[in-house]
mmCIF file of the N, C-alpha and C atoms, coordinates in Angstrom:
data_MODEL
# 
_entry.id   MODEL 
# 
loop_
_atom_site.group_PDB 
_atom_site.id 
_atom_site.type_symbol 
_atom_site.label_atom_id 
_atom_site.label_alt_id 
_atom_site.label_comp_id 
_atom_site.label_asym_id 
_atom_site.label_entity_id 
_atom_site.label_seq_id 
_atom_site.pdbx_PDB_ins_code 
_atom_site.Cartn_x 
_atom_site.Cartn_y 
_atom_site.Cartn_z 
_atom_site.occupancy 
_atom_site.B_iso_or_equiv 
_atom_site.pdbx_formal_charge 
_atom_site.auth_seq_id 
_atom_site.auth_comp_id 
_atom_site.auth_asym_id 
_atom_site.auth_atom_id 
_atom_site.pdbx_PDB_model_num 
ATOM 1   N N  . UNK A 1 1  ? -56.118 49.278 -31.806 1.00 0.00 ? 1  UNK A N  1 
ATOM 2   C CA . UNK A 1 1  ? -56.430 50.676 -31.635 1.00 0.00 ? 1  UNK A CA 1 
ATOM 3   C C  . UNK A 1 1  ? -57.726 50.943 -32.384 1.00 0.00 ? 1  UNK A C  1 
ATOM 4   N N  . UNK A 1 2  ? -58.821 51.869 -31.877 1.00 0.00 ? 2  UNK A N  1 
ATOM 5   C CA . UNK A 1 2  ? -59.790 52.200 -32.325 1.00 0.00 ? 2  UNK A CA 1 
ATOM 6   C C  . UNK A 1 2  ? -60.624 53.145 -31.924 1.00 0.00 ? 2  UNK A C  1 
ATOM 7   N N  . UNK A 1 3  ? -60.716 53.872 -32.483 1.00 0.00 ? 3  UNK A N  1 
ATOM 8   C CA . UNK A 1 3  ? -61.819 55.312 -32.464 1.00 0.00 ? 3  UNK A CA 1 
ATOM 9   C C  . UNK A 1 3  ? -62.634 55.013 -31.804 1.00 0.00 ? 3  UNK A C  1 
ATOM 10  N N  . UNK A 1 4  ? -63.018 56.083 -30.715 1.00 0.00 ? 4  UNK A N  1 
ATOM 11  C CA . UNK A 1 4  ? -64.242 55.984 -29.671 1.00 0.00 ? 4  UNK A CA 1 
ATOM 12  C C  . UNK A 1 4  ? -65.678 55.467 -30.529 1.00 0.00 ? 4  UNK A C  1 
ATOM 13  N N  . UNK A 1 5  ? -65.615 56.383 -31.952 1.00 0.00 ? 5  UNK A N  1 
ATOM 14  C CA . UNK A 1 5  ? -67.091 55.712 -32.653 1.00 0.00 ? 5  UNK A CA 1 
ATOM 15  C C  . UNK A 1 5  ? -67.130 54.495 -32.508 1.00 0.00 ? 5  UNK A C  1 
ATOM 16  N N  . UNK A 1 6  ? -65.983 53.729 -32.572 1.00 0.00 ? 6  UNK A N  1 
ATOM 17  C CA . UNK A 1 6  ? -66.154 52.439 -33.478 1.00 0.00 ? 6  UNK A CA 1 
ATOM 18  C C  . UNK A 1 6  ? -65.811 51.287 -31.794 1.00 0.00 ? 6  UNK A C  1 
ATOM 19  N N  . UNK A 1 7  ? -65.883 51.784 -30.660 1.00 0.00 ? 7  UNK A N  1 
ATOM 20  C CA . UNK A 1 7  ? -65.146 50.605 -29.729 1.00 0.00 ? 7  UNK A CA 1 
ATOM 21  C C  . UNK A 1 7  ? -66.161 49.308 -29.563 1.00 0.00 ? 7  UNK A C  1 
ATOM 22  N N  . UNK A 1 8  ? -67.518 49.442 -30.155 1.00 0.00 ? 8  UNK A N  1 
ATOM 23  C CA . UNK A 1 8  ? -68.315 48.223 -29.858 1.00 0.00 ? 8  UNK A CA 1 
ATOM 24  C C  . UNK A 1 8  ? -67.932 47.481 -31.333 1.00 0.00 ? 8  UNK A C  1 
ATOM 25  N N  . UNK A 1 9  ? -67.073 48.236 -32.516 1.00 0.00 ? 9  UNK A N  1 
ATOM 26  C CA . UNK A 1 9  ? -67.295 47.345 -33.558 1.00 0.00 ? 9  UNK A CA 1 
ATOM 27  C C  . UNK A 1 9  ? -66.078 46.363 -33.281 1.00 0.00 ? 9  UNK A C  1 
ATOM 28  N N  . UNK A 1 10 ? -65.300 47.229 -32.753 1.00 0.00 ? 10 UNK A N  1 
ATOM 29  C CA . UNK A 1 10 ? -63.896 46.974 -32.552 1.00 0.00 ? 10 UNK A CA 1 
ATOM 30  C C  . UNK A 1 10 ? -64.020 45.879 -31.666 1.00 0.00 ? 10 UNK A C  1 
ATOM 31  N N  . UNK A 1 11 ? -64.756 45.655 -30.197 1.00 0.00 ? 11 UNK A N  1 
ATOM 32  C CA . UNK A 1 11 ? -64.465 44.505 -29.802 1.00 0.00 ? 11 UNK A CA 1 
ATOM 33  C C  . UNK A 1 11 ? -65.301 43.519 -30.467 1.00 0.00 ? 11 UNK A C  1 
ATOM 34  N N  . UNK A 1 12 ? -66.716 43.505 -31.527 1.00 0.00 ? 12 UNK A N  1 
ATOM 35  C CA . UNK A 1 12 ? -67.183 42.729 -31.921 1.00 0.00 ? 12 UNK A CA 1 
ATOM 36  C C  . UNK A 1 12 ? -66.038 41.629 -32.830 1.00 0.00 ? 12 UNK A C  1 
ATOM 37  N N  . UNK A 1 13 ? -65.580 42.443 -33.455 1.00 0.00 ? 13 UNK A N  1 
ATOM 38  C CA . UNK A 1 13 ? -64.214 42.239 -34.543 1.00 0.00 ? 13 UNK A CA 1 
ATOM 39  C C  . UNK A 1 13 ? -63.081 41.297 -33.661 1.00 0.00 ? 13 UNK A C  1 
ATOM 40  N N  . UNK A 1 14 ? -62.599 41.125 -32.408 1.00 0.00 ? 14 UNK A N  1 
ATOM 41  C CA . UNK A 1 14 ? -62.215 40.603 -31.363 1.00 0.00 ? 14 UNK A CA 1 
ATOM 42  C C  . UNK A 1 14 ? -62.802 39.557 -31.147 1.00 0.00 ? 14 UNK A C  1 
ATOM 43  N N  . UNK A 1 15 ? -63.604 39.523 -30.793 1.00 0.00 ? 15 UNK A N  1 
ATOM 44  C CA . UNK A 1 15 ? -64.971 38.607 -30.508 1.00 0.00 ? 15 UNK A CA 1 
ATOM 45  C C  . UNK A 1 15 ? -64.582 37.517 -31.343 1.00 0.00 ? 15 UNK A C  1 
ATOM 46  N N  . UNK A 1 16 ? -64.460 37.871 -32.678 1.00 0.00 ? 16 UNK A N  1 
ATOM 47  C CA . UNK A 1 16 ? -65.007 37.112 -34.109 1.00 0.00 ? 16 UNK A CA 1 
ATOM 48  C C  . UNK A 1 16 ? -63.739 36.477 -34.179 1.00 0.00 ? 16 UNK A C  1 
ATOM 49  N N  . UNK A 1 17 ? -62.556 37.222 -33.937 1.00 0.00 ? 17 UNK A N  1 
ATOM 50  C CA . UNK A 1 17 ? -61.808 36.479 -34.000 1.00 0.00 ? 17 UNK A CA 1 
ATOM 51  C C  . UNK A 1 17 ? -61.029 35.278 -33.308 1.00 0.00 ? 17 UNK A C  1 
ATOM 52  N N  . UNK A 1 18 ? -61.703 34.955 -32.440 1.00 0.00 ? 18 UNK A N  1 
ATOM 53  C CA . UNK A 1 18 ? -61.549 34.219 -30.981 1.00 0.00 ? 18 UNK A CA 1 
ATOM 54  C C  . UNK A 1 18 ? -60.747 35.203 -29.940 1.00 0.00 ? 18 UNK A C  1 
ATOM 55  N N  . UNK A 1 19 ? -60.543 36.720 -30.144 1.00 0.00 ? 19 UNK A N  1 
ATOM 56  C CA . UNK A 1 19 ? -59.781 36.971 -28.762 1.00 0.00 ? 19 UNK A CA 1 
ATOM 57  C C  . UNK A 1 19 ? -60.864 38.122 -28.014 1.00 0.00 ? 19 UNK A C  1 
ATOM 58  N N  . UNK A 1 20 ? -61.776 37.577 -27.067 1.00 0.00 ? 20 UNK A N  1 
ATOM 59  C CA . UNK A 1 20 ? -62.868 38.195 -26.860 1.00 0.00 ? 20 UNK A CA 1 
ATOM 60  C C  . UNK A 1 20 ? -62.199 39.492 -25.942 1.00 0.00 ? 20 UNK A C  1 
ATOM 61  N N  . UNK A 1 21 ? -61.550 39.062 -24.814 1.00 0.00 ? 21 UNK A N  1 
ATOM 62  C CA . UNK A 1 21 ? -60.756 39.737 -24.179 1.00 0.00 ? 21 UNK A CA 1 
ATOM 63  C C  . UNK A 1 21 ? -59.493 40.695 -24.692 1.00 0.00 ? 21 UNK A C  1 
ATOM 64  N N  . UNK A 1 22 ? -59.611 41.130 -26.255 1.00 0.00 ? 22 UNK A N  1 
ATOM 65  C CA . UNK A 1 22 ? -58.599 41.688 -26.647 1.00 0.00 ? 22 UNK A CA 1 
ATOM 66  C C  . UNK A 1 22 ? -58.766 43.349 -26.028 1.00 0.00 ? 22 UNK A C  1 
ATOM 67  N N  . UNK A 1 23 ? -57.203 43.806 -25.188 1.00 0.00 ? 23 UNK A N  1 
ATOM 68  C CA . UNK A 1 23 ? -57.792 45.510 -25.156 1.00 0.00 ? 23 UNK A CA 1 
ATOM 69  C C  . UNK A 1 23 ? -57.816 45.976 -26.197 1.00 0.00 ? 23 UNK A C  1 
ATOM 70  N N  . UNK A 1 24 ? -58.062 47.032 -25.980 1.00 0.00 ? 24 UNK A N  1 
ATOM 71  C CA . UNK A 1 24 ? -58.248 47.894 -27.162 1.00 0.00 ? 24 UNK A CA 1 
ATOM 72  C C  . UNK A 1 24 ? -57.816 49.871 -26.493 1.00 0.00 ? 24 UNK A C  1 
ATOM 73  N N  . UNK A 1 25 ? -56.622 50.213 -27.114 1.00 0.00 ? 25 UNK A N  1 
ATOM 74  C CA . UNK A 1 25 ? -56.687 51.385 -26.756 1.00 0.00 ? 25 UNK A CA 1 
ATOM 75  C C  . UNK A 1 25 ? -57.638 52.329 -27.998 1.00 0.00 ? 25 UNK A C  1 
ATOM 76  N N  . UNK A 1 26 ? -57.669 53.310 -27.208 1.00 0.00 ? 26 UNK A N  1 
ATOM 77  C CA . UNK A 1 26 ? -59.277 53.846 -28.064 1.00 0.00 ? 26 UNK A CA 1 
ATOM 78  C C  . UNK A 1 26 ? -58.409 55.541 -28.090 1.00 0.00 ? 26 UNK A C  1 
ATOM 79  N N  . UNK A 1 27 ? -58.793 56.268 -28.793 1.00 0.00 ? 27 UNK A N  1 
ATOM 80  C CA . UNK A 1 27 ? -58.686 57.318 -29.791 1.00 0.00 ? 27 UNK A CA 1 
ATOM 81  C C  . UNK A 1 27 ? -59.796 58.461 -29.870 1.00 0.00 ? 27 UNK A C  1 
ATOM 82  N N  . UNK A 1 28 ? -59.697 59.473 -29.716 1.00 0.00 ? 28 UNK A N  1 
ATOM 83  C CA . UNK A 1 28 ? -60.541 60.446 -30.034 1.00 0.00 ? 28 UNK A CA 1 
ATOM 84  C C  . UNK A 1 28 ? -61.025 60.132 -31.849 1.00 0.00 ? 28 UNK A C  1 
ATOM 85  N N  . UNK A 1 29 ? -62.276 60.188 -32.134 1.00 0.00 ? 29 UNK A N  1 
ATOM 86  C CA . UNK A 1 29 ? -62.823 60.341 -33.216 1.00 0.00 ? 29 UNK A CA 1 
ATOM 87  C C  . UNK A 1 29 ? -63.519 61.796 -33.761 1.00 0.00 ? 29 UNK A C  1 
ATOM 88  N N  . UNK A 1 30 ? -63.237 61.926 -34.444 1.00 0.00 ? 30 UNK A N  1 
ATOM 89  C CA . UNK A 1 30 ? -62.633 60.942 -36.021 1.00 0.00 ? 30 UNK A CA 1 
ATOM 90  C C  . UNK A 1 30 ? -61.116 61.529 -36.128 1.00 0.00 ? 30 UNK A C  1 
ATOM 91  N N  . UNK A 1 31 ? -60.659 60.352 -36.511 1.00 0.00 ? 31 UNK A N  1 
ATOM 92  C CA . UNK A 1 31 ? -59.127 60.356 -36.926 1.00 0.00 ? 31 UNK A CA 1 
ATOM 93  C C  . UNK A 1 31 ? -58.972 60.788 -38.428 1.00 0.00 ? 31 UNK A C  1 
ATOM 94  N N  . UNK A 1 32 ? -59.473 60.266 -38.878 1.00 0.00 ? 32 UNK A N  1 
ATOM 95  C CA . UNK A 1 32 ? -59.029 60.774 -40.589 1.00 0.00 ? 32 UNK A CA 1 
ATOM 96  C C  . UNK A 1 32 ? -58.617 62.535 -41.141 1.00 0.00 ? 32 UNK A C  1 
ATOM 97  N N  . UNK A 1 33 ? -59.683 63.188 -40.873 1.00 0.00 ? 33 UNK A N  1 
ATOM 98  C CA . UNK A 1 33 ? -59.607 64.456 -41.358 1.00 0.00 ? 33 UNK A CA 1 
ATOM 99  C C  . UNK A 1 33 ? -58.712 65.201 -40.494 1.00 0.00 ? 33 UNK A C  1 
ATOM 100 N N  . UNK A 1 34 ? -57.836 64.780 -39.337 1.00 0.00 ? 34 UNK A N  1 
ATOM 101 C CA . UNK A 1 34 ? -56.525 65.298 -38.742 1.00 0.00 ? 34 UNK A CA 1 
ATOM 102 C C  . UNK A 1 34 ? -55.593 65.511 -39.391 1.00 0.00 ? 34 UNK A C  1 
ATOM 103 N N  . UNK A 1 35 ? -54.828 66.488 -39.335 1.00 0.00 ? 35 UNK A N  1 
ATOM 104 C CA . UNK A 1 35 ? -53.797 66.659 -39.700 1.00 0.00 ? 35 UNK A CA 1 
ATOM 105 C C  . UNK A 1 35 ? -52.565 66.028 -39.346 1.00 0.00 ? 35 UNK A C  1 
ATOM 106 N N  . UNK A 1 36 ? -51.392 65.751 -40.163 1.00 0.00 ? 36 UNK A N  1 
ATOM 107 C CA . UNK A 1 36 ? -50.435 65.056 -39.700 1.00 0.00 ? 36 UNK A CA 1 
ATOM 108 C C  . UNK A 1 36 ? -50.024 65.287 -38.638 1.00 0.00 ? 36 UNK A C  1 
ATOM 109 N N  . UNK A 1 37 ? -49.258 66.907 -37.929 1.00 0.00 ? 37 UNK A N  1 
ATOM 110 C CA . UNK A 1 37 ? -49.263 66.810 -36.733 1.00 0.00 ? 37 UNK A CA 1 
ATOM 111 C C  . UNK A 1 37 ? -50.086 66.331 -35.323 1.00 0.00 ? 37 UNK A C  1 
ATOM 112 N N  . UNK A 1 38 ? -51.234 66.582 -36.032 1.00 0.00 ? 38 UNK A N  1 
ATOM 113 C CA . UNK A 1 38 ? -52.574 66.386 -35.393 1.00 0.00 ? 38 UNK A CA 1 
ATOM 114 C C  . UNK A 1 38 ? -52.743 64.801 -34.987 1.00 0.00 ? 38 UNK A C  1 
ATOM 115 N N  . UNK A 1 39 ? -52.144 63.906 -35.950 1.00 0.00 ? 39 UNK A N  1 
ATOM 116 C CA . UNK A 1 39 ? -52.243 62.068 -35.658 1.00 0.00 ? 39 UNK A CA 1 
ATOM 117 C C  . UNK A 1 39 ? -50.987 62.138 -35.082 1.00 0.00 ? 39 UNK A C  1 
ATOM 118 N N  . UNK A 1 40 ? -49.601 63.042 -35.160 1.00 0.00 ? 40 UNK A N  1 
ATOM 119 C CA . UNK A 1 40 ? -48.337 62.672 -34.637 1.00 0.00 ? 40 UNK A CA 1 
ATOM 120 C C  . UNK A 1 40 ? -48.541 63.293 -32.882 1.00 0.00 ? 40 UNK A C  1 
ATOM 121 N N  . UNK A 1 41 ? -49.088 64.101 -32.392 1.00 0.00 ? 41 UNK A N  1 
ATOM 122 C CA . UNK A 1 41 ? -49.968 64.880 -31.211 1.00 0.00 ? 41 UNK A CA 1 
ATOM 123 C C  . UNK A 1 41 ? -50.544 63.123 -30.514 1.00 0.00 ? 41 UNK A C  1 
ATOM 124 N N  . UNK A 1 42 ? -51.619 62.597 -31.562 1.00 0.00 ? 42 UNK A N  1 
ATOM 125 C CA . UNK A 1 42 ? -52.307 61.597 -30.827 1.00 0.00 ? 42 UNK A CA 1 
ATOM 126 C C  . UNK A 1 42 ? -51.299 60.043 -30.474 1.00 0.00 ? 42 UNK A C  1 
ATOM 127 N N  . UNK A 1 43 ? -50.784 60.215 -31.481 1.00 0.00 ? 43 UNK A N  1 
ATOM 128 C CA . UNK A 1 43 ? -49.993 59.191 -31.584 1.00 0.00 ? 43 UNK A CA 1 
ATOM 129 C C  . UNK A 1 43 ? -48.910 58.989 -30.003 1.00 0.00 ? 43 UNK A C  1 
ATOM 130 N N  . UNK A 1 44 ? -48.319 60.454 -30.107 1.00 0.00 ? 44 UNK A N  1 
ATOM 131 C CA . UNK A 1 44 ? -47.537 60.437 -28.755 1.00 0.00 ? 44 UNK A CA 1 
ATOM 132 C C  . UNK A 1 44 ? -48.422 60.015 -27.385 1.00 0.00 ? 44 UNK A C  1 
ATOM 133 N N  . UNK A 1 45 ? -49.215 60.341 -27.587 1.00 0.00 ? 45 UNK A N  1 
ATOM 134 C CA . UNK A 1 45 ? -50.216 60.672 -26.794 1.00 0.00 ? 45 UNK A CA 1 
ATOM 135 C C  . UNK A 1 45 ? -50.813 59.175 -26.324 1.00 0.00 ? 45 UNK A C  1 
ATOM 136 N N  . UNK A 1 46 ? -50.596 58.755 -27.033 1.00 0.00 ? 46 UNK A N  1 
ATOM 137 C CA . UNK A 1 46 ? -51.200 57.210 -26.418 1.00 0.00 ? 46 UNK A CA 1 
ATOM 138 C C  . UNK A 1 46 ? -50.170 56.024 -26.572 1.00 0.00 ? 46 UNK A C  1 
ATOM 139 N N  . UNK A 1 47 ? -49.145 56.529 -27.223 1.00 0.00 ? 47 UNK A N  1 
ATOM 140 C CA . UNK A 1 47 ? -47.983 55.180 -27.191 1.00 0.00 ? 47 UNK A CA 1 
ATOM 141 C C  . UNK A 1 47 ? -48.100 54.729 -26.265 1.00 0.00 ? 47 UNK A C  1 
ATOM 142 N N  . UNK A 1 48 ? -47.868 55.186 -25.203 1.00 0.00 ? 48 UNK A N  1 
ATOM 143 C CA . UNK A 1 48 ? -47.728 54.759 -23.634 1.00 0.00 ? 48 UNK A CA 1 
ATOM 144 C C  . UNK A 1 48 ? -48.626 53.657 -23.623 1.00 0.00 ? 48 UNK A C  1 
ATOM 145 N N  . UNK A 1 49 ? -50.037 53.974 -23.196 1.00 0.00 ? 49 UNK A N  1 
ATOM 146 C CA . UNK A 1 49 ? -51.247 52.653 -23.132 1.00 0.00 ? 49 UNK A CA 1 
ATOM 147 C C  . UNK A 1 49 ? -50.982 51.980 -24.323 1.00 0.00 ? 49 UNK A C  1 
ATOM 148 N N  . UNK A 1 50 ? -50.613 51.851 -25.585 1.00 0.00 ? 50 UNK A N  1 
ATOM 149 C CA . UNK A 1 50 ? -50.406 50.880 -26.371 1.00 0.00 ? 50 UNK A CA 1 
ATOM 150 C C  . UNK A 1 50 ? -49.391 49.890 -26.004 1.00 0.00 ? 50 UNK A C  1 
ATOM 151 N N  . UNK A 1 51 ? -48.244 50.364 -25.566 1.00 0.00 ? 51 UNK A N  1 
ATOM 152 C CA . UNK A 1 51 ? -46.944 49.493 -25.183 1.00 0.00 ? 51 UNK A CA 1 
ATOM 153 C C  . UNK A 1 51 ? -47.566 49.029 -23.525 1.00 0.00 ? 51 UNK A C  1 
ATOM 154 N N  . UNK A 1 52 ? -48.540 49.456 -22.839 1.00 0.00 ? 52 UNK A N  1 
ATOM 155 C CA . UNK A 1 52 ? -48.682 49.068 -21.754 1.00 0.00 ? 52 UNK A CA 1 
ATOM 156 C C  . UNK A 1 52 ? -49.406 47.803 -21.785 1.00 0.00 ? 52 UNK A C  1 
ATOM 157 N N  . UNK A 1 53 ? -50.551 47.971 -22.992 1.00 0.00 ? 53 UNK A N  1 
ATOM 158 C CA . UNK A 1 53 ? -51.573 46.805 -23.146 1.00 0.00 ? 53 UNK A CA 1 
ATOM 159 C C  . UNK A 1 53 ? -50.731 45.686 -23.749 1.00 0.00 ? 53 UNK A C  1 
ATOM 160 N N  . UNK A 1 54 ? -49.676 45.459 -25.035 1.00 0.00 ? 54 UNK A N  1 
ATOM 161 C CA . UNK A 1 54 ? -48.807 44.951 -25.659 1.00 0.00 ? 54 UNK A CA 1 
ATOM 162 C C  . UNK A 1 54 ? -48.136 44.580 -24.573 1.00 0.00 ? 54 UNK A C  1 
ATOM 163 N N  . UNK A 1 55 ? -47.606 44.631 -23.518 1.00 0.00 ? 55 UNK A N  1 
ATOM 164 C CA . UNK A 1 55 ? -46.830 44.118 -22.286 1.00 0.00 ? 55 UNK A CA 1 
ATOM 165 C C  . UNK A 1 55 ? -48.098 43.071 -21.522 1.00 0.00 ? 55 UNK A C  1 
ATOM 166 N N  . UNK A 1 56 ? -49.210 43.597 -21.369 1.00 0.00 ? 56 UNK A N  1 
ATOM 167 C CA . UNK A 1 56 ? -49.657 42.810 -20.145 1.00 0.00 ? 56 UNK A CA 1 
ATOM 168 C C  . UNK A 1 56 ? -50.287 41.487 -21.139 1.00 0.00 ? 56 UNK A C  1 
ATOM 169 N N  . UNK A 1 57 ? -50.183 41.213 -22.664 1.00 0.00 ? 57 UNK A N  1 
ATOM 170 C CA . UNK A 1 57 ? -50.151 39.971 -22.944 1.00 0.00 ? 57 UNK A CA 1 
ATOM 171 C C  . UNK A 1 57 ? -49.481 38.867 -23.278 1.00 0.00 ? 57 UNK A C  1 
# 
């Protein structure tokens, strides 16, 4: 998972680690200064594509 800022660091980081092809579900940025409901909102919000990408490997 990774913040829209960060999706070229994020697959570089992939890259590096031998899984070039890793997905990556991606996130509205910036995450930090959200509020808890506010990450529990995003969180629901994308379980779905997380358990979808986690299945297709």
């Amino acid at each position: 998972m990774v913040s829209n800022a960060f999706i070229g660091l994020g697959k570089a980081q992939a890259r590096a680690l031998g899984h070039p092809g890793l997905p990556l579900a991606v996130i509205p940025h910036p995450f930090g200064s959200r509020t808890r409901n506010e990450v529990r909102a995003l969180a629901d919000k994308c379980v779905g594509e997380i358990v979808k990408l986690a299945a297709a490997k």
